[in-house]
C-alpha positions in Angstrom: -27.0 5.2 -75.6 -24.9 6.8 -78.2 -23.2 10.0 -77.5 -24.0 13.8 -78.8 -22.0 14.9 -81.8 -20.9 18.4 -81.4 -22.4 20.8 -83.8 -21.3 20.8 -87.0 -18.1 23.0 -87.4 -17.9 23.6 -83.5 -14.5 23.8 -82.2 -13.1 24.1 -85.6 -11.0 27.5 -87.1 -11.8 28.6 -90.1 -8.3 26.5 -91.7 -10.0 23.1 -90.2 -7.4 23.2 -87.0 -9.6 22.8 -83.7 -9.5 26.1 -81.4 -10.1 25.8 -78.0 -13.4 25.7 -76.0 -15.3 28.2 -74.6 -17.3 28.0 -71.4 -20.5 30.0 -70.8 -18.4 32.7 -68.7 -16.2 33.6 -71.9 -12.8 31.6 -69.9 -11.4 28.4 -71.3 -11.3 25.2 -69.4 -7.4 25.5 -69.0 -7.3 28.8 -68.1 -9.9 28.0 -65.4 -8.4 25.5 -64.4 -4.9 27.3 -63.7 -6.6 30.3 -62.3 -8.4 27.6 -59.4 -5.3 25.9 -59.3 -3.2 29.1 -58.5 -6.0 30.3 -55.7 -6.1 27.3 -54.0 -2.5 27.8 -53.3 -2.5 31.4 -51.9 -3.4 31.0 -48.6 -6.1 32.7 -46.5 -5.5 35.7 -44.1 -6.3 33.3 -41.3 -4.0 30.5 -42.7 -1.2 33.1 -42.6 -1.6 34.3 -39.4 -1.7 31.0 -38.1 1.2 29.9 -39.9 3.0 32.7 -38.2 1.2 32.2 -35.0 4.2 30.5 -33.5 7.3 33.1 -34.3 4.6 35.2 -33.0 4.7 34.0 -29.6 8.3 33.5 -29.6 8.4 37.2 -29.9 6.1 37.9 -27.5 7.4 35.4 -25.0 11.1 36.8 -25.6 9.8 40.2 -25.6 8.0 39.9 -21.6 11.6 38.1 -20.6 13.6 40.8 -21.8 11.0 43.7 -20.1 10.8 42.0 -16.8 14.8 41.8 -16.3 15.8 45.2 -17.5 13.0 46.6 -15.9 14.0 45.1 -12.1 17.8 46.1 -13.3 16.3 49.4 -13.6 14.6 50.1 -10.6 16.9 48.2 -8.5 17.9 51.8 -6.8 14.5 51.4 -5.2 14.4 50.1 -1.4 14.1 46.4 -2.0 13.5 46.8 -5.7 16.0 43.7 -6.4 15.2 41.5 -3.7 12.5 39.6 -5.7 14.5 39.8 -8.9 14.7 35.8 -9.4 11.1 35.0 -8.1 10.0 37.7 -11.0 11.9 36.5 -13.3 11.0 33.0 -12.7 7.6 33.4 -12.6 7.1 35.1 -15.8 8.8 32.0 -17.7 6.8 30.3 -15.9 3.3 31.7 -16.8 5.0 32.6 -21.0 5.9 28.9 -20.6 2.1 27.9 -19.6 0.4 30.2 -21.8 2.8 29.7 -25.2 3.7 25.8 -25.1 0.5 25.0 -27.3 1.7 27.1 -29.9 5.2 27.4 -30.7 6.9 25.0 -27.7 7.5 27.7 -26.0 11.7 28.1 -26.3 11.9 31.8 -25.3 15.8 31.2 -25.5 18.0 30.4 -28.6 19.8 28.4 -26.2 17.2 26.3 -25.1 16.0 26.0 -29.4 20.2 25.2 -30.2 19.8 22.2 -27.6 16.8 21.1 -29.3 18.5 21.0 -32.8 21.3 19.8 -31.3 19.2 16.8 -29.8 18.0 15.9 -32.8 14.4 16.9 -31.8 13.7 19.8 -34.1 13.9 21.0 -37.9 16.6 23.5 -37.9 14.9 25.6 -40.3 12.2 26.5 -37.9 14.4 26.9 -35.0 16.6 29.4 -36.7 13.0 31.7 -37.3 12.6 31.1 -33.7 16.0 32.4 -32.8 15.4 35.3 -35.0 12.2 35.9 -33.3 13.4 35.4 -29.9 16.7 38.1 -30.7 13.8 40.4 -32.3 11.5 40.2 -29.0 14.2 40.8 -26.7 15.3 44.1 -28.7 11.7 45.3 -28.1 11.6 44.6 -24.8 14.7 46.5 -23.7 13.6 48.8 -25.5 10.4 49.7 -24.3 11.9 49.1 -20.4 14.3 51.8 -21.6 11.4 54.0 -23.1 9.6 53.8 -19.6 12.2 54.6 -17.5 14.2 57.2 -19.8 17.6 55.6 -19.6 19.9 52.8 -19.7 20.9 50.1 -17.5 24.7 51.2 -17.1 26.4 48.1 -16.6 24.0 45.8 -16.7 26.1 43.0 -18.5 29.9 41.9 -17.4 31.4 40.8 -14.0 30.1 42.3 -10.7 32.1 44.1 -8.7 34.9 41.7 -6.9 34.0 38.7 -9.7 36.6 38.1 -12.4 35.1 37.4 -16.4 36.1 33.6 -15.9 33.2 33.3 -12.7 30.6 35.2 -15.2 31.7 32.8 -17.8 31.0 29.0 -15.6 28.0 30.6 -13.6 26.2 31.4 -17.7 27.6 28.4 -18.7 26.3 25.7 -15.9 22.7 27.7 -15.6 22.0 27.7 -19.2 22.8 24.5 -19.5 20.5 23.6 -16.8 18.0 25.2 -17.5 18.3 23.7 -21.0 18.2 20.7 -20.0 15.3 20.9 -17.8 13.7 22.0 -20.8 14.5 19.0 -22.6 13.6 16.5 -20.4 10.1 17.9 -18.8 8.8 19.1 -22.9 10.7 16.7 -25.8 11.4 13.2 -23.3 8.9 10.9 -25.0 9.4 9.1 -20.9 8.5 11.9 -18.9 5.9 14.3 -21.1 4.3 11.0 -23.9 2.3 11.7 -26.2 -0.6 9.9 -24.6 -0.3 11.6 -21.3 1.8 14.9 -21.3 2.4 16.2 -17.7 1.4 19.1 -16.4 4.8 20.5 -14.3 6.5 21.5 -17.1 6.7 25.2 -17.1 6.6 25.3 -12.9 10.1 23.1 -13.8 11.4 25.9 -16.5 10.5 28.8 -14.1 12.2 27.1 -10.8 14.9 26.3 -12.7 15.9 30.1 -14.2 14.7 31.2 -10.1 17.5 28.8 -8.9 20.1 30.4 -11.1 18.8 34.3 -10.7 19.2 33.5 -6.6 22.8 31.7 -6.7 24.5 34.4 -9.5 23.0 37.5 -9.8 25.7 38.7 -7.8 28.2 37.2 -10.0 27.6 37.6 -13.6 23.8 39.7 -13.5 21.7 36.1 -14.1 20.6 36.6 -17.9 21.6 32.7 -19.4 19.6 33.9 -22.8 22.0 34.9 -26.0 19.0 36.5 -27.3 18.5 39.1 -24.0 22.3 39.0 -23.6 23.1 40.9 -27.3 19.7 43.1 -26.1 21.5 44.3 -22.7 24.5 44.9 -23.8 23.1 47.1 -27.1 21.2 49.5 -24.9 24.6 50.9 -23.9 26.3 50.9 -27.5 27.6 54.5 -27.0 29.6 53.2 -24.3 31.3 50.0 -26.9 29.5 46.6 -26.8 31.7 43.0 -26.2 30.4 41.2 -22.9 27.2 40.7 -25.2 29.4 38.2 -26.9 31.2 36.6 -24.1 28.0 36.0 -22.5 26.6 34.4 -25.6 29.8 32.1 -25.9 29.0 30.7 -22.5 26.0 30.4 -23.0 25.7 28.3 -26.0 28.7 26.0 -24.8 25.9 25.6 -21.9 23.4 24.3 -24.3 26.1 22.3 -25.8 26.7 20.5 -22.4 22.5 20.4 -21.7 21.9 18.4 -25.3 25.2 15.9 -24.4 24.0 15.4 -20.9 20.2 14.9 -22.1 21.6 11.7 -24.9 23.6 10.5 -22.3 20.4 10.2 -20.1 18.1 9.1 -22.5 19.9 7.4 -24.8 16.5 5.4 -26.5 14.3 8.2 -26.9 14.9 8.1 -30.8 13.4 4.3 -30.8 10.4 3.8 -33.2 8.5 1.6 -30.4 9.2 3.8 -27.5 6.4 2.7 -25.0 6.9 -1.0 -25.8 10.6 -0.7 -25.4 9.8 1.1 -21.7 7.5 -2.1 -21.0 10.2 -4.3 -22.0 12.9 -2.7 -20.4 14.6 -3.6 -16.5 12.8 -1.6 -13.8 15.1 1.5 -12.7 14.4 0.4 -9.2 17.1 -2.6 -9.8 19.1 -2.2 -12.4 22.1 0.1 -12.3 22.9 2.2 -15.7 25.2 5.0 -16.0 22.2 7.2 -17.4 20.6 6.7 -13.5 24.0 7.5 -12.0 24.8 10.5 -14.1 21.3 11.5 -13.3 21.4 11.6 -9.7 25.0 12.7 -10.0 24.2 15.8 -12.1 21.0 16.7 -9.9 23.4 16.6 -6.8 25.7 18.1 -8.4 23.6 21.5 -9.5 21.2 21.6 -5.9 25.0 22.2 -4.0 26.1 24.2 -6.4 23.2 26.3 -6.0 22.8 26.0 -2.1 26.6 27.7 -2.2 26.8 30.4 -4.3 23.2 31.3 -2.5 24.8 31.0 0.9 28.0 33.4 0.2 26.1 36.1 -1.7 25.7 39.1 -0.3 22.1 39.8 -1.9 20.3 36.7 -1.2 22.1 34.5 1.3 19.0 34.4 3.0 17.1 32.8 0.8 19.4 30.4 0.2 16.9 27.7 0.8 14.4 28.9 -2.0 17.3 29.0 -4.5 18.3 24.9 -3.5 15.1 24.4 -3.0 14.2 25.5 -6.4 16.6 23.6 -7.9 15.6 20.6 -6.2 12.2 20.9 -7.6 13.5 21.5 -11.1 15.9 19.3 -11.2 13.6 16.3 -9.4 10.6 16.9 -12.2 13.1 16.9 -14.7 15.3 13.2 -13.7 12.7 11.3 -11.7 11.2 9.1 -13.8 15.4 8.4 -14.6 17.1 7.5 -11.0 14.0 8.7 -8.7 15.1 12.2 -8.5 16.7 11.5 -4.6 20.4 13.5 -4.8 19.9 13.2 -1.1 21.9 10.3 0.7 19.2 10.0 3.5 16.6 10.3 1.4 18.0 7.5 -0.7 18.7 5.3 2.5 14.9 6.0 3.6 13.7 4.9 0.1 16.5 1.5 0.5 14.9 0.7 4.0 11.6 1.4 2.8 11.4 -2.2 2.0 9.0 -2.2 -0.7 11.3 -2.9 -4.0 11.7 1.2 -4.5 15.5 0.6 -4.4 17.5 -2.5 -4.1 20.6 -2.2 -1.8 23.6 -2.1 -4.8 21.8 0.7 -6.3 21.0 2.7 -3.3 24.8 2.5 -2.2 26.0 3.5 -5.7 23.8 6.1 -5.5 24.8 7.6 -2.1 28.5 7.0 -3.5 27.9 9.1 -6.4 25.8 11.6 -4.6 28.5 12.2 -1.9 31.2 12.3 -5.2 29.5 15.1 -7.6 28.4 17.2 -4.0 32.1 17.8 -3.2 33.2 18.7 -6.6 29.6 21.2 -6.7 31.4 22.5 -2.9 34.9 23.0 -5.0 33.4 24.6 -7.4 31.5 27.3 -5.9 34.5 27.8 -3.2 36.7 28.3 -6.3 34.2 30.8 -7.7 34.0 33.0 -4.0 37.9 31.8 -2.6 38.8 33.0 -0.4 35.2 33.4 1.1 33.8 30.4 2.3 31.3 28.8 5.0 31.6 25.2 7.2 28.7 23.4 8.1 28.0 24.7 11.4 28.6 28.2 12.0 30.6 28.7 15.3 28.1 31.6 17.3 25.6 28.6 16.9 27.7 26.0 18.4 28.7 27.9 20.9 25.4 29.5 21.6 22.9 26.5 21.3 25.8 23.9 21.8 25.7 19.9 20.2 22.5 18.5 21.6 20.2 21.1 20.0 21.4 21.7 17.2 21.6 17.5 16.8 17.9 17.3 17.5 16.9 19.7 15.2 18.8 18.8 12.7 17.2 15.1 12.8 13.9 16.4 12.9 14.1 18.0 9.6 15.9 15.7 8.1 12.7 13.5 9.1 10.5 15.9 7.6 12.2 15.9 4.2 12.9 11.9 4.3 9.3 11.3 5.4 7.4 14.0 2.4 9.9 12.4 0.1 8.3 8.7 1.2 5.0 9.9 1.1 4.9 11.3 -2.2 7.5 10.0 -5.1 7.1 6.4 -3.5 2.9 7.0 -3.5 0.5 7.7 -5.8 -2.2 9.2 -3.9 -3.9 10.6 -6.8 -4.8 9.2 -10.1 -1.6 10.7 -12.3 -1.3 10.0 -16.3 2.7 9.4 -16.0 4.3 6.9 -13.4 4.8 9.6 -10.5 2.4 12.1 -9.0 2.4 15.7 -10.4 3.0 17.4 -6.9 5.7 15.2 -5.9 8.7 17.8 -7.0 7.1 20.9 -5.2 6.6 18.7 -2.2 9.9 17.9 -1.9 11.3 20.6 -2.9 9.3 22.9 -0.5 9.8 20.4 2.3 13.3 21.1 1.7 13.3 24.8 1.3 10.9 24.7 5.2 13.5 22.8 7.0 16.5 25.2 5.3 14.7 28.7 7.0 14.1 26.8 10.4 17.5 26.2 10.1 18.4 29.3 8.8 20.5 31.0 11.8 21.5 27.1 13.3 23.4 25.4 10.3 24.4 25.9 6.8 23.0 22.8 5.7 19.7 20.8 4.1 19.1 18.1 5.5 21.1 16.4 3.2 25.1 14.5 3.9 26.1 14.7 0.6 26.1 18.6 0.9 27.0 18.4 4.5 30.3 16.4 3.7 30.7 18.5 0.7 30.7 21.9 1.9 33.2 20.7 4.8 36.2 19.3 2.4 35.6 22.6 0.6 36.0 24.3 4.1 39.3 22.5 4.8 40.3 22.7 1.3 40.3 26.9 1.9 42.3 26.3 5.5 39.4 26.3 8.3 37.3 24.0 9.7 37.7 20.2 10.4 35.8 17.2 9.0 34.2 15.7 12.4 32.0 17.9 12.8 30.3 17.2 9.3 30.9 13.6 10.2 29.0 14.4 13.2 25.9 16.4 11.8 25.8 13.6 8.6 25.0 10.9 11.0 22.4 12.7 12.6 20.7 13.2 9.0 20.8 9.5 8.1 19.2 9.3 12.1 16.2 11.1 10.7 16.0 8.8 7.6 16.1 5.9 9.6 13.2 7.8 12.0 11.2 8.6 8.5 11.0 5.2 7.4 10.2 3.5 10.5 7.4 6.2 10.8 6.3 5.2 7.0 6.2 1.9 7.8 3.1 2.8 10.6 1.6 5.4 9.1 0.7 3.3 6.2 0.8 0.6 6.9 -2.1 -0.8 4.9 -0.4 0.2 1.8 2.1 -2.2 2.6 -0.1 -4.6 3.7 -2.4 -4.5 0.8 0.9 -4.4 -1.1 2.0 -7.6 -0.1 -1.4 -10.0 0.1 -3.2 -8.8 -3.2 0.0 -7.1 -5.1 -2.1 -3.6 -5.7 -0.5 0.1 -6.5 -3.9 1.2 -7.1 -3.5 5.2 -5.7 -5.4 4.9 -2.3 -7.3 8.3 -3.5 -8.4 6.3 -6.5 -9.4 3.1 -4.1 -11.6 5.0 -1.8 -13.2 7.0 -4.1 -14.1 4.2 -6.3 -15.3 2.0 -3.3 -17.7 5.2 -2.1 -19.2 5.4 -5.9 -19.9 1.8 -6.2 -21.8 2.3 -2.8 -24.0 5.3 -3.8 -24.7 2.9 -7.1 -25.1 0.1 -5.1 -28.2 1.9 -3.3 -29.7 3.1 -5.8 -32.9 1.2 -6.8 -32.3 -0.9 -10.1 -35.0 0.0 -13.0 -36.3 -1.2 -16.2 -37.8 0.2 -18.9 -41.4 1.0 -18.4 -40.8 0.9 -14.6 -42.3 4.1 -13.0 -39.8 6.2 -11.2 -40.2 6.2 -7.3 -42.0 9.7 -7.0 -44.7 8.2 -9.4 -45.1 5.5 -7.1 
């Protein structure tokens, strides 16, 4: 078909040269064409708010972090205005952990965004708009606490009373970096939180693990492990000349240092392309002994004494000394158990060994107990160091001499059954159907079991249920001049007593588990099993029909 010649003289100047084209609407092809081009690339009011969506809640989730603490620093001359300082403070990273995770990660800290970067995990561009948000939001929220209450904080940020700036500095230092690195592992591992599967304990992690530090050092350094809310407290008093700010923030980001070292050295593999297949492929951690399992357990040890301690000798919260280990325990636990098992216990590691069911093969449970018994006498040195010459033995003499051996023995071995036996039942069992290789509720069982047996023991002995701190606490006691080491010998064995009691009970309690273990090889979650077998039953008696069959009412 041959084609349509243009008019004669179209497109043509007067001089013979060819001018441009004109569309109907008067604008030339090009200039359209630029003008669509250039729209295209402005974006829409909804494409910019989403863009900024994330900095957004970054400032938002900075902002409620940076209200709630000056606001309980604030009313702390209230009758028990203080006393649920760390639970509060906890709880609302918690909840802005929860409700901002889906939108910007959820950071809330330029710490916990430095160990990102520093990880290798995220673009550093993007982080530094987060730290800007993060500084921004804490501004504004001691801001408007100061607005409500019509004053300052004095002294919010420095040492307490008694503590000297080297204390403030180790207690920002160690609980930034843990809470860091609790970040890291329960968000960014690719092992605990996949793609696939993501778990669901990550912000319950984050929150326990900023409670555990509020409860062991608010009497030490004020509990603020954020550079961002740091500069924030410390610029509501500017009359008065500003420079802890900075020492705090120094501390602080050596502690994120420390959290992204810690977290390569645990996960060394979590930059491989193929990262499930190399998981499949890899030696079972319930054989194998690696130095990322024994710096695991050794670091989790190390922070749940650490904790237990400075709880015990403060003069705020020594009574809830077993929420603050017991909150660490928890943290900690989510964060390293799919690493070494999350034990740092010695008896619950010996339960798990005579478990007899492959959890732990002998070498590694005695490397382990080794190494748990190691890092909980350095956690014991440190917090005596940090308190000397204050300091606490294992059992308090007005309970030995009131109660005498045999009670305090028996109850002692009980609890230490309790926490062995919760421990067995739930990281070594999956009783409900979990997307990752441990249940979700295993941490807060543990934890909690822990935290119960610490307030029934709360007037009888300074101790967990667990040797490691047991022996630890006592070389730090005899270390400062008091105290003796048979006693802790003493009250150690007892605790391994009530391991050996948990697993035998284990072994009864279910024993189908290991009995269907054993003849067919099944780790099907016994929830899972049941509820299966009791829908395949309702199906199974239910009439069968065919197409064109009438239904049984029309019969």
């Amino acid at each position: 078909m041959p084609l349509e010649q243009p008019a004669e003289g179209a497109g043509l100047e007067s001089g013979g040269a060819r001018r441009p084209a004109i569309l109907e609407d008067g604008i030339s092809p090009l200039r359209k064409g630029l003008t669509c081009r250039i729209r295209e690339d402005i974006p829409t009011l909804s494409e910019s708010v989403a863009q900024t969506s994330p900095l957004l809640a970054e400032f938002v989730g900075s902002m409620l972090q940076a209200l709630t603490w000056n606001c309980m620093s604030l009313g702390k001359e209230s009758a028990g205005a203080g006393q649920y300082e760390p639970l509060c403070i906890g709880l609302v990273l918690m909840v802005s952990t929860y409700s901002f995770a889906g939108v910007s990660g959820a950071h809330l800290n330029p710490a916990v965004s430095l160990s990102v970067g520093l990880s290798n995990i995220g673009e550093w561009c993007k982080l530094g708009k987060y730290m800007l948000a993060q500084f921004l939001g804490s501004l504004a929220g001691v801001a408007l606490s100061c607005g409500t209450y019509q004053r300052t904080a004095v002294q919010a940020i420095g040492p307490r009373p008694g503590f000297h700036l080297s204390a403030c500095f180790f207690v920002e230092m160690f609980y930034t970096g843990m809470i860091s690195l609790v970040y890291l592992n329960v968000t960014l591992s690719r092992s605990n939180n996949s793609v696939k599967a993501g778990n669901q304990f990550y912000g319950l992690a984050i929150g326990l693990a900023m409670a555990a530090g509020c409860w062991a050092s608010e009497d030490i350094s004020g509990a603020i492990f954020n550079p961002a809310l740091s500069l924030a407290v410390d610029f509501q008093n500017v009359s008065d000349g500003v420079g802890y700010g900075f020492f705090y923030i120094l501390a602080q980001v050596l502690g994120s240092f420390l959290a992204s070292i810690t977290y390569r050295v645990i996960r060394p593999h979590e930059d491989v392309e193929d990262h499930e297949l190399f998981c499949a492929s890899r030696v079972t951690k319930h054989d194998q002994i690696t130095m990322p399992k024994l710096v695991a357990e050794g670091i989790g040890t190390w922070l749940v004494v650490f904790t237990f301690g400075l709880a015990t000798l403060s003069k705020q919260y020594h009574r809830d000394r077993p929420f603050a280990a017991g909150a660490a325990l928890m943290s900690m636990h989510y964060a390293l158990s799919d690493v070494s098992g999350g034990h740092f216990n010695p008896a619950v590691t010996l339960s798990v060994l005579l478990n007899g069911r492959g959890m732990c093969s002998v070498r590694q449970g005695m490397a382990f107990m080794v190494v748990q018994i190691v890092c909980a006498a350095l956690g014991a040195f440190f917090f005596t160091a940090i308190y000397y010459p204050r300091t606490f033995p294992c059992i308090p003499k007005e309970s030995l001499i009131k109660y005498g051996w045999l009670p305090l023995t028996a109850v002692d071995i009980i609890y230490s059954f309790l926490v062995c036996y919760v421990a067995l039942a739930t990281i070594t069992v999956v009783g409900v159907k979990a997307h990752v290789k441990h249940a979700y509720y295993d941490g807060l069982a543990y934890g909690l079991a822990s935290a119960a047996g610490g307030f029934a023991m709360l007037h009888l002995l300074n101790s967990l249920a667990n040797p490691a701190l047991t022996l630890g606490e006592a070389l730090a006691h005899i270390i400062a001049g008091e105290g003796n080491f048979h006693d802790a010998l003493f009250v150690s064995l007892a605790q391994f007593g009530g391991a050996v009691l948990a697993s035998c009970l284990f072994r009864c309690t279910h024993a189908s588990l290991f009995r269907r273990e054993l003849l067919m090889g099944e780790s099907e979650p016994l929830v899972d099993k049941f509820g299966k077998q009791a829908f395949e039953g309702v199906a199974n008696a239910q009439p069968q029909l065919r197409i064109g069959d009438p239904l049984p009412s029309e019969k």
